[in-house]
N, C-alpha and C positions, 0 to 999 in steps of 0.2 A: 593498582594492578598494572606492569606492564604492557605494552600494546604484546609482546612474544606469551606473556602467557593468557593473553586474552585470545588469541589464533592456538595456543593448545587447548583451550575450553572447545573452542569452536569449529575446529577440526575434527575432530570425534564424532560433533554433533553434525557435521556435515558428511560425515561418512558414515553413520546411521542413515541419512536419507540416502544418499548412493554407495554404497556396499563397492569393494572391490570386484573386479569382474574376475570370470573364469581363470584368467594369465596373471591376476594379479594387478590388472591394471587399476588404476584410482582415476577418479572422476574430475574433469581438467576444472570444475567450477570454484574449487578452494575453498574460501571460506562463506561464500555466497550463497550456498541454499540457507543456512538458520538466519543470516540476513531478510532473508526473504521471505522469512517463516514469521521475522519481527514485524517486516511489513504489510503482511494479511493482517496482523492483530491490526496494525495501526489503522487498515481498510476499517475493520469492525466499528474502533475507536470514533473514529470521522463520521461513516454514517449513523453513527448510534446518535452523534451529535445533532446532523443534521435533519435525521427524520425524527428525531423526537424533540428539538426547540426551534426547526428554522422548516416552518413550513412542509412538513412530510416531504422532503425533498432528498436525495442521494446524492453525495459526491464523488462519492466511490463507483457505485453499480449503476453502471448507465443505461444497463436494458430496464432494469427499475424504471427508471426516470423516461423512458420512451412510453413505455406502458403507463405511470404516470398522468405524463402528458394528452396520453388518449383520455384519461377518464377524466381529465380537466375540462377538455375541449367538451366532452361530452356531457360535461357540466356538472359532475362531483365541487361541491364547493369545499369540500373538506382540503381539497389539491391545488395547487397553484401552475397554472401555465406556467406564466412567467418564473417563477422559482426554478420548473424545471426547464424552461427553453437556457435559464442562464448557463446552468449547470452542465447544462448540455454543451454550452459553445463554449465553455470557459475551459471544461475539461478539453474539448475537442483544440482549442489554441494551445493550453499545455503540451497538449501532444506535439501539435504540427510544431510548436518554440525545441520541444527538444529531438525531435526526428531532424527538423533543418539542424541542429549542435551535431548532433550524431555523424551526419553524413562522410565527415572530415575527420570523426575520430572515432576510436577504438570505444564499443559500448563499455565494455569495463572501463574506462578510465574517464568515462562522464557519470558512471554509478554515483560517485561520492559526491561531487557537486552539485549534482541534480539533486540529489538527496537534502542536501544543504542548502540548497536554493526551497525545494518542498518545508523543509524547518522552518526559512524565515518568513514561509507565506502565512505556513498554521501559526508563526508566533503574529504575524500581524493580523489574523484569525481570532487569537484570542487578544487582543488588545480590542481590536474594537470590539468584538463580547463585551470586555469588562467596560470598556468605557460607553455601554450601553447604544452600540452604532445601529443602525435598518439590517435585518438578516440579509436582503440583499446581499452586501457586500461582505460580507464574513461565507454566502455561500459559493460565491464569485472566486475567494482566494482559495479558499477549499480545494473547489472542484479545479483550479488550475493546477492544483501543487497534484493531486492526483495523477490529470492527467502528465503533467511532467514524468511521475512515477511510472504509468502505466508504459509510456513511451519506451523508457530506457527498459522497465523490467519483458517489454516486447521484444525489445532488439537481442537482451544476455539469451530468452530461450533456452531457462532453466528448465527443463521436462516437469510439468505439473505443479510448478510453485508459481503461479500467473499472478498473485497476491489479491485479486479483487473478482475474477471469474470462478464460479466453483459448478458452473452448470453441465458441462465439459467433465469439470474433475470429476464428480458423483457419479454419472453418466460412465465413467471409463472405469471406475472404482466395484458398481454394480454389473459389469458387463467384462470384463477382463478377469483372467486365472487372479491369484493372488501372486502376488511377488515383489520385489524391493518398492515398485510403485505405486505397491498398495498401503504402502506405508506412510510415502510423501502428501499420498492423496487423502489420508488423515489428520494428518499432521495440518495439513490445509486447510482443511475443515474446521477444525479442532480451532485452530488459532484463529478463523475468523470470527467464529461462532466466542470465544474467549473474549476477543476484543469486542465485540456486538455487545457481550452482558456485561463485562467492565465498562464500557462506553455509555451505557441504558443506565447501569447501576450509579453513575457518575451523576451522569446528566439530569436522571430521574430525582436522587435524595440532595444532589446538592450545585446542579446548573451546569449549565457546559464550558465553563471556564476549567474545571478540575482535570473532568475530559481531553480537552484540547491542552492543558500543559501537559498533563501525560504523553502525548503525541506530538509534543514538541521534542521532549526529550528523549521516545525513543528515535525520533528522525535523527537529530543529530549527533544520540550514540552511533546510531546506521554509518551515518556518513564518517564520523572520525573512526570507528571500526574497520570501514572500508578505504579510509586514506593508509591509516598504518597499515594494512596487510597487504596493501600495495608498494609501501615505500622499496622495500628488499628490491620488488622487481622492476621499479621504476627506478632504481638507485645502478643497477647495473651498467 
C-alpha cells in the first residue's frame, strides 16, 4: 500500500475524531489523532506486559506506580519498591531525554523518531524477554521508551488523545454535554482498554515475548506512517 493511500485511510479516520467546524474549517493535526489512538493500544500492550510478568509494575501509568510504591513501602510483598522506583526514573529520564530534543525543534517533526527511537527500545525489551534476562531491565527500557512517548505526545496537545492518562478523559467524558469529544474520549478508552486485554490475552496463554513483538511493530508502523505524511511537507 502506498504511503498516499495509507493518509487516505487515515484522514477520514482523523476527521471522525475532529469533525469540521462551523466555517468549514479542518482540524490542523492531519493524520495524528488515529496515530495516537495506535499509541494508547500500545500503552495497554506494555502494561499488560509489565503488570502481569514483571513484578506488578506499570510502564505506561505512573500514578499506578506512585500508588504502588506506597503499598510496597508499606509492605504488601506482592509489590516491588524497587520495580516501581525504576520505573518511575526511567520513565521520568525519557521524558526529560526528549523535552531537552524538543526544545530546538518543531514537536511534529520529533513525533517519528522518537517513536522509532521508543521501537528499538521495546525491541530490545523483547530480546532480553527472550533471551531470559532479570525483569529489571526489560522494565528499565520499557518505561524509557514510554516516557519518550509521553513527552512528545505532551508537547503535539492533541485535545484528549494523551495516550496513557485516561483519569482526566472519563472525568470530562462523564461531566461534559456530548459532542465531537465525546467521541475521541471513547475512542481512548476503547483502545486502551483493547490493548490491556490483547496485552493480558498475549502475556497470559502465551508469555510476553508475543506482546511485546506486537508493540514493536505497531511502534514502527507509528513512526514510518508518521515520516511519509510528513515528507510532502517537509519536501517543500
Amino acid at each position: 500500500m502506498t504511503s498516499t493511500a495509507r493518509r487516505g485511510l487515515l484522514r477520514p479516520l482523523a476527521a471522525r475524531l475532529f469533525p469540521p467546524g462551523p466555517g468549514g474549517a479542518t482540524q490542523p493535526y492531519g493524520v495524528l489523532p488515529p496515530l495516537l489512538v495506535v499509541l494508547t493500544f500500545v500503552s495497554g500492550l506494555v502494561d499488560a506486559v509489565s503488570y502481569l510478568g514483571l513484578d506488578h509494575v506499570f510502564v505506561a501509568n505512573m500514578t499506578g506506580n506512585v500508588v504502588f510504591l506506597g503499598f510496597a513501602l508499606a509492605g504488601d510483598r506482592q509489590l516491588s519498591a524497587a520495580a516501581s522506583l525504576l520505573a518511575l526514573s526511567a520513565f521520568s529520564l525519557g521524558a526529560m531525554a526528549a523535552g531537552r530534543l524538543r526544545r530546538a525543534t518543531e514537536a511534529a517533526r520529533m513525533f517519528e523518531p522518537l517513536m522509532a527511537v521508543q521501537a528499538v527500545l521495546v525491541s530490545g525489551a523483547l530480546a532480553l524477554t527472550a533471551g531470559g534476562a532479570g525483569r529489571l531491565a526489560v522494565i528499565g527500557l520499557l518505561a524509557l521508551g514510554m516516557g519518550l512517548q509521553n513527552a512528545v505526545v505532551h508537547r503535539l496537545a492533541v485535545p484528549d488523545l494523551t495516550t496513557t492518562v485516561l483519569t482526566r478523559t472519563l472525568t470530562a467524558l462523564a461531566a461534559d454535554p456530548w459532542g465531537p469529544a465525546s467521541v475521541r474520549r471513547i475512542v481512548s478508552v476503547g483502545a486502551l482498554l483493547l490493548g490491556a486485554l490483547a496485552g493480558g490475552l498475549l502475556t497470559l496463554r502465551h508469555g510476553s515475548r508475543w506482546a511485546l513483538a506486537a508493540a514493536v511493530v505497531l511502534l514502527a508502523w507509528v513512526a514510518l506512517t508518521a515520516y511519509r505524511a510528513a515528507r510532502p511537507r517537509r519536501g517543500r
